[in-house]
C-alpha positions as CSV (number, residue, x, y, z in Angstrom):
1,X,0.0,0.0,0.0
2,X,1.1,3.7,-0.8
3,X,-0.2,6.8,1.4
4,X,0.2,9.9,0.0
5,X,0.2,13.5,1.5
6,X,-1.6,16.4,-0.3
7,X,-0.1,17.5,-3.3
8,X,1.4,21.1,-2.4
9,X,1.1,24.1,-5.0
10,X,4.7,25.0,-5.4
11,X,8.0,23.5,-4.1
12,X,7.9,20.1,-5.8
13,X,9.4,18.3,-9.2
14,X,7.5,16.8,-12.1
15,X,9.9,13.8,-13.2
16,X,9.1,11.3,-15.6
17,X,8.5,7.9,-14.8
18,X,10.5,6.7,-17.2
19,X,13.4,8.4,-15.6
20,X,12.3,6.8,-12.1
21,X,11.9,3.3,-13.6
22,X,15.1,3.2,-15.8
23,X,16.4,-0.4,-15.4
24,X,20.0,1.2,-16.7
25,X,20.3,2.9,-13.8
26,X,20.9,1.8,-10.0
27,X,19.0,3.4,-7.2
28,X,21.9,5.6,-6.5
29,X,22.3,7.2,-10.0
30,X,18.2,7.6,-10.3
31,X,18.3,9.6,-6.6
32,X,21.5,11.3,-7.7
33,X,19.2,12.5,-11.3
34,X,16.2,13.1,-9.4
35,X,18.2,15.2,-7.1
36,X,19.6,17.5,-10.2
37,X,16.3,18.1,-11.6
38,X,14.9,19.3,-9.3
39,X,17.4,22.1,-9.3
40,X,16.8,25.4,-11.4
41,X,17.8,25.2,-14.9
42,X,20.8,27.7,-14.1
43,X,21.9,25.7,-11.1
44,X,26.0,24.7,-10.8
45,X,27.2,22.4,-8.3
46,X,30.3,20.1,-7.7
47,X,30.8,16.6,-6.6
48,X,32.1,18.1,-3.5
49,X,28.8,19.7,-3.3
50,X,26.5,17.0,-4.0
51,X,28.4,14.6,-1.5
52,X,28.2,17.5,1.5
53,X,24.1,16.9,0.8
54,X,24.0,13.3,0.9
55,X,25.1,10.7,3.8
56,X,27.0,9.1,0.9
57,X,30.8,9.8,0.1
58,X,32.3,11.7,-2.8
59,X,33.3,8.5,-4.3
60,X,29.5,7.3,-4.2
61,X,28.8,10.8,-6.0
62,X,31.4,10.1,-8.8
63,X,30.2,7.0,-9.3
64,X,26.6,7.6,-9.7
65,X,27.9,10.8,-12.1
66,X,29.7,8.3,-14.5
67,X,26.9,5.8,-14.3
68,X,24.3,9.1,-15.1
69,X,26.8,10.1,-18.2
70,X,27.0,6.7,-19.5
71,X,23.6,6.1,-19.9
72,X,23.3,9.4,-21.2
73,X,21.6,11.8,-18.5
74,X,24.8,14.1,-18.3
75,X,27.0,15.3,-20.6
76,X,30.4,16.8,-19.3
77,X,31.8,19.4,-22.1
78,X,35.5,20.6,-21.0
79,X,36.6,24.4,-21.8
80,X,40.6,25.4,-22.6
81,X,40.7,29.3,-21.3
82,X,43.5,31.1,-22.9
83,X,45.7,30.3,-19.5
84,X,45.6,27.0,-20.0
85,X,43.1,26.4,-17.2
86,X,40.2,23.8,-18.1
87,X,37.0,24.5,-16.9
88,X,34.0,21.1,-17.2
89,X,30.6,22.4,-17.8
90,X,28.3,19.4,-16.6
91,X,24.7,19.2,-18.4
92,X,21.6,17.5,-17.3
93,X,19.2,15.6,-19.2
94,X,15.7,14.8,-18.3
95,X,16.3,12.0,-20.6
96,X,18.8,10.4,-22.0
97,X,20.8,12.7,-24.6
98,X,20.6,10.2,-27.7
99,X,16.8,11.1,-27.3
100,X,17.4,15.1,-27.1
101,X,18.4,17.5,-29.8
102,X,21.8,18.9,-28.6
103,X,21.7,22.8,-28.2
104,X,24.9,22.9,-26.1
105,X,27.7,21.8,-28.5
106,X,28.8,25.4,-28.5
107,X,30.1,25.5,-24.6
């Protein structure tokens, strides 16, 4: 049996189902997605980050990040500055990126 609360008017996250019930993906990697959308589309984080919010280690968080970009929920895209520094842009899918149309090459 499932008992749900009253739906609230604002503070939640419409996710797919087909995101929660990807077989691809362990539990881990499906909480660690979950947990991206429902940030703002604008929204930058680190591993560093993402481990300080959860009772799992960095190492956990890397993990479910390669798992996530190897199915195809995140993309990292890696920018040379001038000084030699590189910077790594991470995207988020809501699905897996061989489904979506690519607006980001130019990052």
């Amino acid at each position: 049996m499932i008992v749900r609360s009253a739906r609230p008017r604002d503070n939640f996250t419409i996710i797919s189902n087909d995101v929660i019930n990807d077989q691809r993906l362990s539990f881990k990697a499906r909480g660690l997605l979950i947990y991206l959308l429902s940030k703002p589309d604008a929204w930058r984080t680190t591993t560093a980050h993402l481990a300080s919010v959860s009772p799992n280690g960095i190492d956990a968080v890397k993990t479910g990040m390669k798992e996530l970009e190897a199915v195809g929920y995140i993309r990292r895209v890696r920018e040379r500055h001038h000084d030699g520094t590189i910077t790594t842009h991470t995207i988020v899918y809501d699905r897996p990126m061989s489904d979506v149309v690519d607006c980001y090459d130019d990052i």
